[in-house]
C-alpha positions in Angstrom: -5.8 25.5 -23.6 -3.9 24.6 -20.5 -2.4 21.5 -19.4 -4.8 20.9 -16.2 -8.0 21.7 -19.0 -6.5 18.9 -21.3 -6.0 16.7 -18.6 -9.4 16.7 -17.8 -10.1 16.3 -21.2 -8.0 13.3 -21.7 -8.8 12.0 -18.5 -12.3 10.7 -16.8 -13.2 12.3 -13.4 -12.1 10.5 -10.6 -14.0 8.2 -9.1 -14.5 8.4 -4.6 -14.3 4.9 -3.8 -17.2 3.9 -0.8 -15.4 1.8 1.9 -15.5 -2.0 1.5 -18.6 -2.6 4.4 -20.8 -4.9 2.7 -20.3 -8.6 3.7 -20.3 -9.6 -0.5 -17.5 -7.4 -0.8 -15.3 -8.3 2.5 -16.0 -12.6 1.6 -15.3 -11.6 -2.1 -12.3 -9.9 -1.4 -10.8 -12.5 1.1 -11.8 -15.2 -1.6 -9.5 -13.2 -4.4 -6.6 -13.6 -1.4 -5.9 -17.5 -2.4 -5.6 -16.9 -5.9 -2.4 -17.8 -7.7 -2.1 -14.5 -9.3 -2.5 -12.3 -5.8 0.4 -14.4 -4.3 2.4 -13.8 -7.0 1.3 -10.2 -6.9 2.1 -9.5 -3.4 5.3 -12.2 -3.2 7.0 -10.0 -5.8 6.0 -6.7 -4.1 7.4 -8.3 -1.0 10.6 -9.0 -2.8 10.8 -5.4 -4.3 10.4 -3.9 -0.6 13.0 -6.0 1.1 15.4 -4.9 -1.4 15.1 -1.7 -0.4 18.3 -1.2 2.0 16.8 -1.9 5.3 17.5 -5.3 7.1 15.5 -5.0 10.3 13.3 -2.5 12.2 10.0 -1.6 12.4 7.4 -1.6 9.0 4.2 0.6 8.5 1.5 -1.5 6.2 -0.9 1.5 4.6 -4.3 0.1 4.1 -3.6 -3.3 5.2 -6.3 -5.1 4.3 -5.8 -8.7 5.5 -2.4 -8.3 6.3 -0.7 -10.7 3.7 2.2 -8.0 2.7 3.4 -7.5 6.1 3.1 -11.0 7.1 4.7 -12.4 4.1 7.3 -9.4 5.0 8.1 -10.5 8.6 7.5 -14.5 7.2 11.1 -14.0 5.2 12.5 -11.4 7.4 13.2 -11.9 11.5 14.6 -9.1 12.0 11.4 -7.0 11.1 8.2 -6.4 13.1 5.4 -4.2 11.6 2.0 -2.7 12.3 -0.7 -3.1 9.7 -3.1 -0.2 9.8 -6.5 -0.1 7.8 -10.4 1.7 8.1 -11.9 -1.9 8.0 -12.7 -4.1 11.4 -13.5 -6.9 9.2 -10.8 -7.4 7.3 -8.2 -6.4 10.1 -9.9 -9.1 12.2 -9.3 -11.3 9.6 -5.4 -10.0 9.4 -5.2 -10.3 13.1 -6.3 -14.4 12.9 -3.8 -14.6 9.9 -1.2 -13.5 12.0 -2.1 -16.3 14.8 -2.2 -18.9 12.1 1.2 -17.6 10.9 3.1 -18.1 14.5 3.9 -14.1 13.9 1.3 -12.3 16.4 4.3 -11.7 18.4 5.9 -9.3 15.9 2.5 -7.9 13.7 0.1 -5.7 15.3 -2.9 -4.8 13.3 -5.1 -1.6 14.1 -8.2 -0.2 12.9 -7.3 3.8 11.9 -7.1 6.0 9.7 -3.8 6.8 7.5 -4.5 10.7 7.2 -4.1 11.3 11.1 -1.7 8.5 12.6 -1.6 8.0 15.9 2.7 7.3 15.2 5.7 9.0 16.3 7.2 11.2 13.7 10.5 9.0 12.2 9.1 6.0 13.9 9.4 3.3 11.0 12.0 2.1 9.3 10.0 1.1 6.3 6.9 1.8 5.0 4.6 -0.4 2.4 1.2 -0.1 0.9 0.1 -2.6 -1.5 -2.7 -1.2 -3.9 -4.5 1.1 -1.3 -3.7 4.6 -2.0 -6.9 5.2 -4.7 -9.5 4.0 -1.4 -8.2 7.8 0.0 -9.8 10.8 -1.0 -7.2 12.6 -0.1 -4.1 10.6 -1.0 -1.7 14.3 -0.5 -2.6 13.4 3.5 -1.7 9.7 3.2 1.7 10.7 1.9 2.1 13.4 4.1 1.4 10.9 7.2 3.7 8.6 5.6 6.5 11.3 5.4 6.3 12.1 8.8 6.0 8.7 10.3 9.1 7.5 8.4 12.7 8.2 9.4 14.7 10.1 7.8 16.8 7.2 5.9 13.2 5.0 6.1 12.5 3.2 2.9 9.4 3.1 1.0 7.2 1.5 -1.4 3.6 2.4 -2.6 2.0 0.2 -5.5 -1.3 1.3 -7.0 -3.3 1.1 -9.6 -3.2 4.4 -12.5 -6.6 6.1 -13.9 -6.1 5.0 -17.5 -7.6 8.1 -20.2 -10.4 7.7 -21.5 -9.9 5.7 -24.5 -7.8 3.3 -22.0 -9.9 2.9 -19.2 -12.6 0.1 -20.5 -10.1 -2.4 -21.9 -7.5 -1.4 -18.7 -10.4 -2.6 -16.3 -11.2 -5.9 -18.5 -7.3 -6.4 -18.4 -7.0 -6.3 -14.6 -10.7 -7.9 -14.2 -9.6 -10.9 -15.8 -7.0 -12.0 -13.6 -9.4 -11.8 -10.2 -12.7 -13.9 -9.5 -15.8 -13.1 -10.9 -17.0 -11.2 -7.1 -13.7 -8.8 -7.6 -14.5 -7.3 -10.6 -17.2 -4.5 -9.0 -14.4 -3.9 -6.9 -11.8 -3.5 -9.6 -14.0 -1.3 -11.9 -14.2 1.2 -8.7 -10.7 0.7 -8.0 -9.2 1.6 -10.9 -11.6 4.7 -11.7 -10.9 5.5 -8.0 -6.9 5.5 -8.8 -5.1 8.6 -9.6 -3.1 9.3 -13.0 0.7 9.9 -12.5 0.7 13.3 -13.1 -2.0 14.0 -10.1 0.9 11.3 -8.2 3.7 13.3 -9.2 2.3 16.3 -7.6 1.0 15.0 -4.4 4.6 13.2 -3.6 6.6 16.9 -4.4 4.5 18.3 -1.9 4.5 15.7 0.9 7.7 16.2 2.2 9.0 12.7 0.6 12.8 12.7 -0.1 13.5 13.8 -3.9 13.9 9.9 -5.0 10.5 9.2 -4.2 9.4 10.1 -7.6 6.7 8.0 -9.2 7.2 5.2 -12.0 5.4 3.1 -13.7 5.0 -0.2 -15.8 1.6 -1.2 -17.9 -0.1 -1.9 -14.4 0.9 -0.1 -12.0 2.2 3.0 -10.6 5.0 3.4 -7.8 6.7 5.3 -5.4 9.9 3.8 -4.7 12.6 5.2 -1.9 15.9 3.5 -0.9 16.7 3.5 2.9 19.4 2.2 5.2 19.0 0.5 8.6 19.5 2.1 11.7 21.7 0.8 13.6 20.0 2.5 17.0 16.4 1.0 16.1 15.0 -1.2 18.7 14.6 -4.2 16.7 18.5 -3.7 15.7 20.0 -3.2 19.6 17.6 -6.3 20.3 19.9 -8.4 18.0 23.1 -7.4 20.4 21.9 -9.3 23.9 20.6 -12.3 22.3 
């Protein structure tokens, strides 16, 4: 038997996950958003990201949601401005009142789009994020091809997702997660992580999106990531800004 037939053996079918429209849904997950265990969630994500070699430029947030990992991004960092990109008005509405509230509407734009065909300059961004987004696309290979050709050539990157547990794994991996969110989350999460893609299918997706060869995906008992160290540039925008202040 072949490796792909005993994957799908091992492995339930993945799930396509419907967009987040209904208004339960979009209050349930801004609810989630206040939770001590999301801030921690997305602080240490944060903190992973701007470890990543570049100290100022221009960040891409993937499936932005309401915004928080960019903000909190450009919140501890200055000498960053970003663009948060998602499919929902809602929540980017929401993002875009975050932002006011934050004093940072000056340096984060959010947009309504869709990360399979970006409206971006190839190499435009310096670093590119997205926080638990990756299993809403039912294509993820065009997400990580968009990514690869938005980001420069020494761009840095982080993607956090969930992984598609097997089969044996998958009810007590979705109690695990569920029981960390508010009750109104946990349709979301079941979907979520039936929606998310197994490391292997990852693995595969990242070789052929054009993503340098450090990009390959790890993985603790959560999550899965793809990881890639940059530099700053020295001729970004953001950076030359810093020299007539």
């Amino acid at each position: 038997m072949s490796g792909s037939a005993l994957s799908r053996l091992w492995y339930p079918p993945r799930l396509i996950m419907a967009e987040m429209d209904a208004p339960d849904d979009v209050a349930a997950f801004i609810e989630s958003r206040s939770l001590d265990y999301s801030t921690r969630l997305e602080d240490d994500f944060v903190e992973r990201a701007l470890t990543l070699g570049v100290e100022s430029g221009t960040v891409l947030e993937v499936g932005a949601r309401v915004g928080l990992i960019l903000l909190r991004a450009l919140h501890r960092n200055e000498n960053l401005v970003g663009i948060g990109l998602d499919t929902s008005g809602p929540l980017i509405e929401r993002a875009r009142e975050t932002a006011v509230a934050w004093d940072l509407a000056d340096r984060a734009v959010f947009q309504v789009g869709d990360a399979r065909r970006m409206r971006f300059k190839a190499g435009y961004f310096d670093l590119v994020v997205s926080d638990r987004a990756l299993h809403r696309f039912d294509d993820a290979a065009s997400v990580l091809a968009e990514i690869a050709r938005v980001l420069k050539p020494k761009g840095a990157l982080l993607v956090r997702d969930y992984q598609r547990p097997n089969r044996l794994a998958l009810s007590s991996t979705i109690r695990r997660h569920a029981a960390r969110w508010n009750s109104g989350m946990g349709p979301q999460l079941d979907a979520s992580i039936r929606a998310a893609y197994t490391a292997a299918e990852l693995r595969h997706m990242v070789r052929n999106a054009g993503l340098r060869g450090n990009a390959a995906p790890s993985a603790d008992s959560d999550f899965i990531f793809i990881e890639q160290r940059g530099e700053t540039d020295p001729g970004s925008w953001v950076t030359a800004r810093d020299q007539y202040r």
